[in-house]
C-alpha positions in Angstrom: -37.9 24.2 -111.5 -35.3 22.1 -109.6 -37.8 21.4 -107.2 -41.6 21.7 -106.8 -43.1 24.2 -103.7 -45.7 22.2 -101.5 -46.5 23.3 -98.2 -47.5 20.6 -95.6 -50.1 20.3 -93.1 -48.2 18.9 -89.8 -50.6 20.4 -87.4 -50.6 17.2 -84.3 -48.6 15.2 -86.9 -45.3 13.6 -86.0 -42.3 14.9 -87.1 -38.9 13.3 -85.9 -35.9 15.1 -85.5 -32.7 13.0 -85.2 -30.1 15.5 -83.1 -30.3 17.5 -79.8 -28.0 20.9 -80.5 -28.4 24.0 -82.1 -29.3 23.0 -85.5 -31.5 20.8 -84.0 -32.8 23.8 -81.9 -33.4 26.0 -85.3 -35.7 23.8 -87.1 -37.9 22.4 -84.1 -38.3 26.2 -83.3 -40.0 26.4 -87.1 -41.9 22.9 -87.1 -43.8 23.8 -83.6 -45.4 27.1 -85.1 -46.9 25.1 -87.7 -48.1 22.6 -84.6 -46.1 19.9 -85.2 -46.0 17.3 -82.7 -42.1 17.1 -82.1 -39.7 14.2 -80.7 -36.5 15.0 -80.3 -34.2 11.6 -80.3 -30.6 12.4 -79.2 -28.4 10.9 -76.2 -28.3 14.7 -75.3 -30.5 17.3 -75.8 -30.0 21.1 -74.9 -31.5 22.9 -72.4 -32.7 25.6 -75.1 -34.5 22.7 -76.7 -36.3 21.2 -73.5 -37.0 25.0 -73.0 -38.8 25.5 -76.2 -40.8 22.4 -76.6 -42.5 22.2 -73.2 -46.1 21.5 -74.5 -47.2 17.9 -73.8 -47.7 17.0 -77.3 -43.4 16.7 -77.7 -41.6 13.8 -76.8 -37.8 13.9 -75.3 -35.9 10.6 -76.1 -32.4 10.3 -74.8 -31.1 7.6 -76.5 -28.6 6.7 -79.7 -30.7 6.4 -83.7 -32.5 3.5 -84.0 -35.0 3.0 -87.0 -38.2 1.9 -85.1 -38.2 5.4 -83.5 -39.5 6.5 -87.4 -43.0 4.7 -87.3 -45.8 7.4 -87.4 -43.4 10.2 -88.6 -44.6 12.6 -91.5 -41.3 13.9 -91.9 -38.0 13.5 -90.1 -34.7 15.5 -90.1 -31.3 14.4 -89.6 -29.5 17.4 -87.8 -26.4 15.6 -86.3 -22.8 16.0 -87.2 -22.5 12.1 -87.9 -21.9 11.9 -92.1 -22.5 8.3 -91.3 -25.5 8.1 -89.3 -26.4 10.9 -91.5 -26.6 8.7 -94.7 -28.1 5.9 -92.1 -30.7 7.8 -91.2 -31.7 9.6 -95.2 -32.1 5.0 -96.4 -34.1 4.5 -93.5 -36.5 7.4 -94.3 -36.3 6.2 -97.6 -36.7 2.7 -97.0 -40.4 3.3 -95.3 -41.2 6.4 -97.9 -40.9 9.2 -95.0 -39.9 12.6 -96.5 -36.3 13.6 -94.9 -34.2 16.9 -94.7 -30.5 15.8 -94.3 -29.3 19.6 -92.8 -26.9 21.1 -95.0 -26.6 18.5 -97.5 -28.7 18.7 -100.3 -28.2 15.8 -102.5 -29.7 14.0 -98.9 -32.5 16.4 -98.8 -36.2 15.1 -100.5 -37.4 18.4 -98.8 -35.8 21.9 -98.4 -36.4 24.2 -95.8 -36.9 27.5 -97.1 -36.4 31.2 -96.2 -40.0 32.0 -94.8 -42.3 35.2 -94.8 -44.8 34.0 -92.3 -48.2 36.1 -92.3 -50.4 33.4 -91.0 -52.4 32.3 -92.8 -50.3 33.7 -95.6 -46.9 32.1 -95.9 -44.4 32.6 -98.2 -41.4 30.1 -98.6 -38.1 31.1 -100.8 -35.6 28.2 -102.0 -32.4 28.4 -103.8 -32.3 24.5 -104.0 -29.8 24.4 -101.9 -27.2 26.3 -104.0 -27.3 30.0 -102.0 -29.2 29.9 -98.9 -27.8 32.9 -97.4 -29.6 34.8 -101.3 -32.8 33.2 -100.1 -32.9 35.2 -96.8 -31.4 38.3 -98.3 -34.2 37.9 -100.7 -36.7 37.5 -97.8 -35.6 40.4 -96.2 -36.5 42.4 -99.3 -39.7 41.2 -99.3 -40.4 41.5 -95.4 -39.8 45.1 -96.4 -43.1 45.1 -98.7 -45.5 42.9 -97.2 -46.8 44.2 -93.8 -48.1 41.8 -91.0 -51.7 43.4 -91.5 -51.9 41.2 -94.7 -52.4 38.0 -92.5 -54.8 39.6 -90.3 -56.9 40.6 -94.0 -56.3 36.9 -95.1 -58.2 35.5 -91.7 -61.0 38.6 -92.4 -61.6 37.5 -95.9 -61.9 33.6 -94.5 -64.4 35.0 -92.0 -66.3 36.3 -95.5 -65.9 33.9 -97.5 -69.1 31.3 -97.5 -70.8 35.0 -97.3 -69.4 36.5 -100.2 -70.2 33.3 -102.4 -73.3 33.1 -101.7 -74.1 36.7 -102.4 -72.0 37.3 -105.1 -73.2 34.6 -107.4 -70.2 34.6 -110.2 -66.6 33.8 -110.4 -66.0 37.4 -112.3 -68.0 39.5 -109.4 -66.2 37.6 -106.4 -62.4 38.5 -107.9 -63.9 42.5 -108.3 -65.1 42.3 -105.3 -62.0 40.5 -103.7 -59.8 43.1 -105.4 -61.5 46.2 -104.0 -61.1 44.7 -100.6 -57.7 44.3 -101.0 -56.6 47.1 -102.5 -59.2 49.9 -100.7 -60.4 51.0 -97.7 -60.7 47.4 -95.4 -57.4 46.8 -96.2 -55.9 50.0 -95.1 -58.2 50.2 -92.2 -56.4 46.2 -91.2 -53.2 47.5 -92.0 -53.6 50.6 -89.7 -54.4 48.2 -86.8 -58.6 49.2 -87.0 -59.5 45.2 -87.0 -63.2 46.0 -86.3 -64.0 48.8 -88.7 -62.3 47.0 -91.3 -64.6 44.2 -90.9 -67.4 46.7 -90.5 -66.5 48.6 -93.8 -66.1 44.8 -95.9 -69.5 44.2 -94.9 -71.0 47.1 -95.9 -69.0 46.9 -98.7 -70.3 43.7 -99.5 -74.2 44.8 -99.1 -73.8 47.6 -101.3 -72.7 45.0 -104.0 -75.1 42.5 -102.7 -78.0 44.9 -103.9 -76.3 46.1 -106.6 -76.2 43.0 -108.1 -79.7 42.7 -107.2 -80.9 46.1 -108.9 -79.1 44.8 -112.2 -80.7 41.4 -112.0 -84.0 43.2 -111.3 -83.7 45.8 -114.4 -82.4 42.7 -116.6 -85.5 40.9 -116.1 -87.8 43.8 -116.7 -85.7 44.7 -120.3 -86.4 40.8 -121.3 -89.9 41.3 -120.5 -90.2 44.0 -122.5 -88.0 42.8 -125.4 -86.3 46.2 -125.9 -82.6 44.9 -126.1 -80.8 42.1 -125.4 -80.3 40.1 -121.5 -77.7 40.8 -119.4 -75.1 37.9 -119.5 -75.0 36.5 -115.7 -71.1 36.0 -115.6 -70.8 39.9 -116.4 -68.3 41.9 -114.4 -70.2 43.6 -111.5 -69.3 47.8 -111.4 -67.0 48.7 -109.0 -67.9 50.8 -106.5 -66.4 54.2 -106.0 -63.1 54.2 -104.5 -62.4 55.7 -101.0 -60.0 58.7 -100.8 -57.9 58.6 -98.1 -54.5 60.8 -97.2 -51.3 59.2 -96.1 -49.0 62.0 -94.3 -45.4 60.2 -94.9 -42.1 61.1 -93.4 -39.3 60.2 -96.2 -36.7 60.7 -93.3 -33.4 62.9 -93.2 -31.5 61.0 -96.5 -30.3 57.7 -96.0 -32.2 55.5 -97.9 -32.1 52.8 -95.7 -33.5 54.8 -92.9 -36.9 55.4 -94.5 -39.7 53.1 -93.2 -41.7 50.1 -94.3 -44.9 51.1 -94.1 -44.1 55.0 -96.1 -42.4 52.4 -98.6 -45.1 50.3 -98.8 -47.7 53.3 -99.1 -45.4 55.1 -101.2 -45.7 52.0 -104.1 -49.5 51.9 -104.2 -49.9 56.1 -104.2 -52.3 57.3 -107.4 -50.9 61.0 -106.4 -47.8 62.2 -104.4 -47.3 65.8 -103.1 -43.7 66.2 -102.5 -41.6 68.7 -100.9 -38.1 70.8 -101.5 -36.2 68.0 -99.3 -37.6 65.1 -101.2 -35.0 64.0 -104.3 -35.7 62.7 -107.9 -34.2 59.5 -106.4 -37.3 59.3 -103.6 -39.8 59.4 -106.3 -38.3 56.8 -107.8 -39.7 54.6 -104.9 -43.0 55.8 -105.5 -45.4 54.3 -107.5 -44.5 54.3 -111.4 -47.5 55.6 -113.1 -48.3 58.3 -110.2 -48.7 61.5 -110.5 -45.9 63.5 -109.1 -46.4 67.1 -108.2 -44.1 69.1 -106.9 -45.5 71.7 -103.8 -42.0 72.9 -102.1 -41.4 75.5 -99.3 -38.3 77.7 -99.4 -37.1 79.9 -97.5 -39.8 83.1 -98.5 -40.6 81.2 -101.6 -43.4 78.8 -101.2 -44.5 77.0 -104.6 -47.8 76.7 -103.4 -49.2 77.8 -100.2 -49.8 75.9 -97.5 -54.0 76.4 -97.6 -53.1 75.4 -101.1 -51.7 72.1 -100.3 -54.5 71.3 -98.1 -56.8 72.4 -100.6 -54.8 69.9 -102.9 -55.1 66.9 -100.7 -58.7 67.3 -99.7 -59.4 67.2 -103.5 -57.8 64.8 -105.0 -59.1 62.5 -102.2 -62.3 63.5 -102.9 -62.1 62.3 -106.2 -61.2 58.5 -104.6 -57.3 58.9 -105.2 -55.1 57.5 -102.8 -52.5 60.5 -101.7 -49.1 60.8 -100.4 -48.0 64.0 -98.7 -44.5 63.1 -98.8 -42.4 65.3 -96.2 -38.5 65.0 -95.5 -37.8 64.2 -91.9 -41.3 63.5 -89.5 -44.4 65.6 -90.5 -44.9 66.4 -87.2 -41.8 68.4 -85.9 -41.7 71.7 -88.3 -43.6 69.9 -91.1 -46.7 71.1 -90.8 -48.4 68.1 -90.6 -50.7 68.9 -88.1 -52.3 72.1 -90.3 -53.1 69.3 -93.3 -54.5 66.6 -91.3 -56.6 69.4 -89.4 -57.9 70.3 -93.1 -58.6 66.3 -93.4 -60.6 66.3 -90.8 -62.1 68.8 -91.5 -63.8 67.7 -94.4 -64.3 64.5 -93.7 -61.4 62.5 -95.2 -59.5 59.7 -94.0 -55.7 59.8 -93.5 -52.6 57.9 -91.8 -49.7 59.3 -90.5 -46.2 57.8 -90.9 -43.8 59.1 -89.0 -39.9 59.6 -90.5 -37.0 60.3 -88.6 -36.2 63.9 -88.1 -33.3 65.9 -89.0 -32.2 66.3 -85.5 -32.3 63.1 -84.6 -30.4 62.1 -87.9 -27.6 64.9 -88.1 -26.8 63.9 -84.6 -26.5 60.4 -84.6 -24.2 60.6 -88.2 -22.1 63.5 -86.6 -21.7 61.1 -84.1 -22.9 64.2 -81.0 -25.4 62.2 -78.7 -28.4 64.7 -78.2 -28.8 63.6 -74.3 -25.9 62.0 -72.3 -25.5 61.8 -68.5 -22.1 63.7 -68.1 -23.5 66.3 -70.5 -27.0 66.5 -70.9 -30.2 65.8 -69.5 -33.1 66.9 -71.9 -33.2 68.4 -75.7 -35.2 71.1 -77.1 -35.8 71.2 -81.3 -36.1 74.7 -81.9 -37.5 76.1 -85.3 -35.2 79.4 -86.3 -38.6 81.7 -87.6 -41.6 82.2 -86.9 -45.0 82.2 -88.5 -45.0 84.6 -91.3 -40.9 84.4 -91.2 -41.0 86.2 -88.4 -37.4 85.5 -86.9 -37.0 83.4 -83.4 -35.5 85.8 -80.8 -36.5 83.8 -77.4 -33.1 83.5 -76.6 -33.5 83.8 -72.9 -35.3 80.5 -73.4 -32.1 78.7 -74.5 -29.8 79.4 -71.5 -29.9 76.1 -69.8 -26.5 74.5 -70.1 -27.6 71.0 -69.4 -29.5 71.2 -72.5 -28.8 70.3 -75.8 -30.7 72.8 -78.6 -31.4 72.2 -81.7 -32.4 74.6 -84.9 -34.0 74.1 -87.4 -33.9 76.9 -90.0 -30.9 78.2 -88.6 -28.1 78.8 -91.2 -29.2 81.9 -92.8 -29.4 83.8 -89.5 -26.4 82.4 -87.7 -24.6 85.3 -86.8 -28.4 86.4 -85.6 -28.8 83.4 -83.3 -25.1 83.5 -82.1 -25.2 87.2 -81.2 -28.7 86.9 -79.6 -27.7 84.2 -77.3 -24.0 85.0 -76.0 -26.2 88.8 -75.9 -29.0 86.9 -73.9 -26.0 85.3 -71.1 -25.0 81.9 -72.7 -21.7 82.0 -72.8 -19.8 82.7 -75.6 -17.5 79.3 -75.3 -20.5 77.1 -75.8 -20.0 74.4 -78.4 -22.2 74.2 -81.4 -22.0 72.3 -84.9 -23.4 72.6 -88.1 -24.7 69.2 -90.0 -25.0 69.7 -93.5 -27.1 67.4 -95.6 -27.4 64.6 -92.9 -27.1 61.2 -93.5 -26.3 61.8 -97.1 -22.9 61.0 -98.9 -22.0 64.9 -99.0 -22.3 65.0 -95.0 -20.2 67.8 -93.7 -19.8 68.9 -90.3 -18.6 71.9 -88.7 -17.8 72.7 -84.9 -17.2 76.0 -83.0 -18.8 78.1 -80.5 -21.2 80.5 -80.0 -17.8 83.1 -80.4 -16.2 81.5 -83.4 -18.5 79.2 -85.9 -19.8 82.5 -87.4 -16.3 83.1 -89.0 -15.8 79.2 -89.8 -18.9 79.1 -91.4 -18.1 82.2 -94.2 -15.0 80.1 -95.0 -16.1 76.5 -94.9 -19.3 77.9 -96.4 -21.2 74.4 -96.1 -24.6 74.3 -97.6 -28.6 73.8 -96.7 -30.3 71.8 -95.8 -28.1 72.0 -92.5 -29.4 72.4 -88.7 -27.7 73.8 -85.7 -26.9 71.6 -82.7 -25.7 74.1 -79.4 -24.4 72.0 -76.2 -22.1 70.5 -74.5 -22.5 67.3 -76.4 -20.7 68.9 -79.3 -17.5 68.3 -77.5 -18.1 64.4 -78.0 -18.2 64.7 -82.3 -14.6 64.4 -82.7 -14.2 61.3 -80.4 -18.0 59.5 -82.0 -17.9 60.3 -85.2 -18.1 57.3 -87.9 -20.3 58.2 -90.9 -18.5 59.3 -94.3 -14.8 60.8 -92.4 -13.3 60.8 -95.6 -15.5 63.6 -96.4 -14.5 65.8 -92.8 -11.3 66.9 -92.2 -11.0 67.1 -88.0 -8.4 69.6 -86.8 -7.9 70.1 -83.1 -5.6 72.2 -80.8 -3.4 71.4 -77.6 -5.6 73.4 -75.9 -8.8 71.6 -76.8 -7.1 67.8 -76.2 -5.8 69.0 -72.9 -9.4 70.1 -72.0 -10.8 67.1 -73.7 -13.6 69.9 -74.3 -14.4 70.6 -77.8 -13.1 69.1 -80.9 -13.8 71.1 -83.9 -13.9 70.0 -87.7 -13.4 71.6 -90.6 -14.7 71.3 -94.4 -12.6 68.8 -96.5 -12.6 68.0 -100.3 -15.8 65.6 -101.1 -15.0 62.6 -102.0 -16.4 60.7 -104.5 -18.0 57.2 -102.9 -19.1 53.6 -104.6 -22.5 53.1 -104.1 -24.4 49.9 -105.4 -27.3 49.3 -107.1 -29.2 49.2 -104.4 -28.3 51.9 -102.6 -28.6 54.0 -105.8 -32.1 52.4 -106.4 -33.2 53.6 -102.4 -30.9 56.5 -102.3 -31.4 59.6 -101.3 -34.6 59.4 -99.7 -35.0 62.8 -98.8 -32.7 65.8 -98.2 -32.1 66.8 -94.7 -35.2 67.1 -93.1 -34.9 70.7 -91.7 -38.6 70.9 -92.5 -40.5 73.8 -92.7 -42.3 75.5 -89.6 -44.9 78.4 -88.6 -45.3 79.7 -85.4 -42.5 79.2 -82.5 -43.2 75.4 -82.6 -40.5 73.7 -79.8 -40.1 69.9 -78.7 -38.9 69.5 -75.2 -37.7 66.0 -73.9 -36.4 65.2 -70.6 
């Protein structure tokens, strides 16, 4: 190590800060969150500075350096643009044995500021020395990603605990089990899913249950010694764990971009003793999960379901039983066509927990990387998701409830019966001139889109023939693809007509060569999340927003 990691206590200590401008700004903003007791000494001082530091306990001094303004200072940092009141100010400190952070100069630095992860009271600090700051809060960033903030509220619970815990777990050994189980059960999940109380409520059960455990052992020992049959129990022996809790979490792996999938399925996704995948989920997404998880595969096709649904929710309910924790991990949101609301009905059912993490869904991610806006003022005012069959495959045929043409509708499960849903609505009075586009695998590197209308994307769809998982997006925001569209071009080839630019109406897209893209390691290490997320769905399920 280069340098050694301390963290200090400056709670209503002094700490001097030499400088009144945006650097100066940066680290006061830090220091006060630890409770510092602040005085900024500068001839001028920024109103963004005076803004921040308004409690009583700071001190504003407009003046030029001078060295008696260090007395009573626990640290002090030099954040001018003065090299030479710079070095003045690092002998001072020096001089009287004050720690000091020259900004942006190491070799004047007896303290660096790190990259922080703050989860009072856990706080996690990330240095380079110096030599790659900007690493540092790359590197936090990836690490924001996997700690939640729920893990400082659990650090204050366990505080709360602690003088309890010791007293009734009486060894080392016991206290780390019993530390352990809280951490990586039920309290924490409950803390992390924003239930503070029963969190606390389930730790202190948990805590009697080991309490008299403990108790019964010490009880039984004594009564074996007594009798001389076989040997004591050694006190510093590991206390049984309890049985785990089961609990369910319902994840949404999103439409494909691996970047677009969510902290918390990430984070749920890496501690998983079981995940139940679907068809849209890739061998790159269970990649995230969990290493020595068991990974079983429970995919929905069209008409060929691997296992069926009362299956799966026999499957969950199970394998919670048994005190594994279970991921249900669905491309796009579990909720819209994802049947999410059938398993967690099971949960409930039978008494198991669950969480449910939402994902984004196909529509919302096949419109915003075909660049067609589901809702815009000049074109539309509401959207409608729209699954293409029914319960039991029965196909969709409400077309009469998809004439409004200040509404942008989109279908899921709609490529196999295209010409169906085409001919049923132009059939059912929409006219036959109304845009519509294809978006094949969403978000993904292979992206293709494809834009007609209701009379013409039938016949552009047998040539371009692009492939599932694609949705359907009808409106008059299809018009705005050709203008909006930024994700993966080189993979769309755009052809338009004089008549179409003179209209500025509808610009339409054809299939182009895919071409073969870089991706780094770690987009290859996140990539793929999920497929596009046009997500299986029983009975005519529709999502209205105005």
């Amino acid at each position: 190590m280069n340098t050694f990691p301390l963290f200090f206590k400056l709670e209503d200590r002094k700490v001097l800060i030499v400088g009144g401008g945006e650097v100066a700004l940066r680290k006061a903003d830090l220091l006060s969150r630890a409770g510092a007791c602040i005085t900024i000494l500068a001839p001028d001082i920024s109103h963004e500075l005076q803004a921040l530091l308004t409690d009583d306990k700071h001190q504003f001094i407009y003046e030029n350096y001078n060295k008696t303004y260090m007395s009573g200072a626990r640290v002090i940092i030099a954040a001018t643009d003065d090299e030479t009141l710079n070095h003045q100010i690092h002998a001072d400190a020096t001089e009287l044995n004050i720690p000091v952070n020259v900004v942006d100069t190491p070799h004047l630095c007896d303290f660096i500021f790190p990259a922080i992860i703050d989860r009072n009271p856990i706080v996690i600090g990330i240095s380079s020395n110096g030599k790659a700051p900007v690493l540092a809060r790359l590197l936090r960033a990836r690490l924001e990603t996997l700690i939640p903030q729920g893990y400082g509220k659990l650090a204050k619970l366990a505080g709360e605990f602690r003088s309890e815990v010791k007293a009734k777990i009486p060894t080392l050994t016991g206290r780390r089990q019993f530390w352990e189980r809280a951490f990586e059960g039920q309290v924490s999940q409950l803390m992390f899913a924003g239930n503070e109380t029963e969190a606390a409520a389930q730790l202190k059960a948990d805590l009697d249950s080991t309490a008299a455990a403990i108790s019964k052992k010490s009880d039984d020992a004594n009564s074996v010694r007594e009798s001389d049959t076989i040997k004591p129990v050694a006190s510093d022996e590991p206390e049984k764990a309890l049985p785990a809790v089961g609990e369910v979490y319902i994840v949404g792996a999103g439409p494909g971009d691996p970047e677009l999938l969510t902290f918390k399925a990430l984070r749920l996704m890496q501690q998983a003793d079981v995940v139940f995948y679907d068809a849209l989920v890739s061998p790159q997404v269970l990649d995230l999960c969990r290493r020595d998880a068991d990974k079983v595969f429970v995919g929905k096709k069209r008409s060929n379901h691997t296992v069926a649904q009362l299956g799966i929710n026999e499957l969950l309910v199970n394998h919670a039983k048994q005190g594994r924790r279970v991921v249900r991990l669905k491309g796009g949101d579990p909720f819209i066509f994802g049947r999410g609301g059938e398993e967690i009905e099971s949960l409930r059912a039978h008494n198991v927990p669950y969480q449910v993490v939402p994902g984004i869904t196909a529509a919302n991610a096949a419109a915003s990387y075909a660049g067609i806006p589901l809702t815009h003022r000049d074109h539309s005012q509401s959207v409608r998701f729209v699954t293409g069959f029914l319960k039991a495959g029965a196909p969709n045929s409400n077309f009469e409830n998809f004439l409004n043409t200040d509404e942008t509708v989109v279908f899921y499960m709609g490529l196999h019966s295209l010409a169906r849903l085409t001919e049923g609505l132009v059939d059912a009075g929409r006219s036959s001139e109304t845009p519509i586009a294809i978006v094949s695998n969403a978000s993904m590197p292979n992206q293709q889109v494809l834009t007609g209308t209701l009379a013409t994307i039938v016949a552009k769809q047998e040539q371009a023939q692009l492939p599932t998982p694609a949705l359907l997006i009808m409106g008059d925001v299809v018009s705005l693809h050709h203008d909006l569209a930024w994700y993966n071009l080189q993979n769309q080839q755009h052809s338009q007509n004089s008549d179409d630019i003179a209209k500025n109406w509808l610009r339409e897209g054809s299939r182009g060569e895919a071409v073969q893209q870089p991706i780094d390691q770690q987009a290859h290490a996140l990539s793929m999340v999920a497929n596009l997320a046009t997500q299986q769905g029983d009975g005519l399920e529709q999502l209205i927003i105005d």
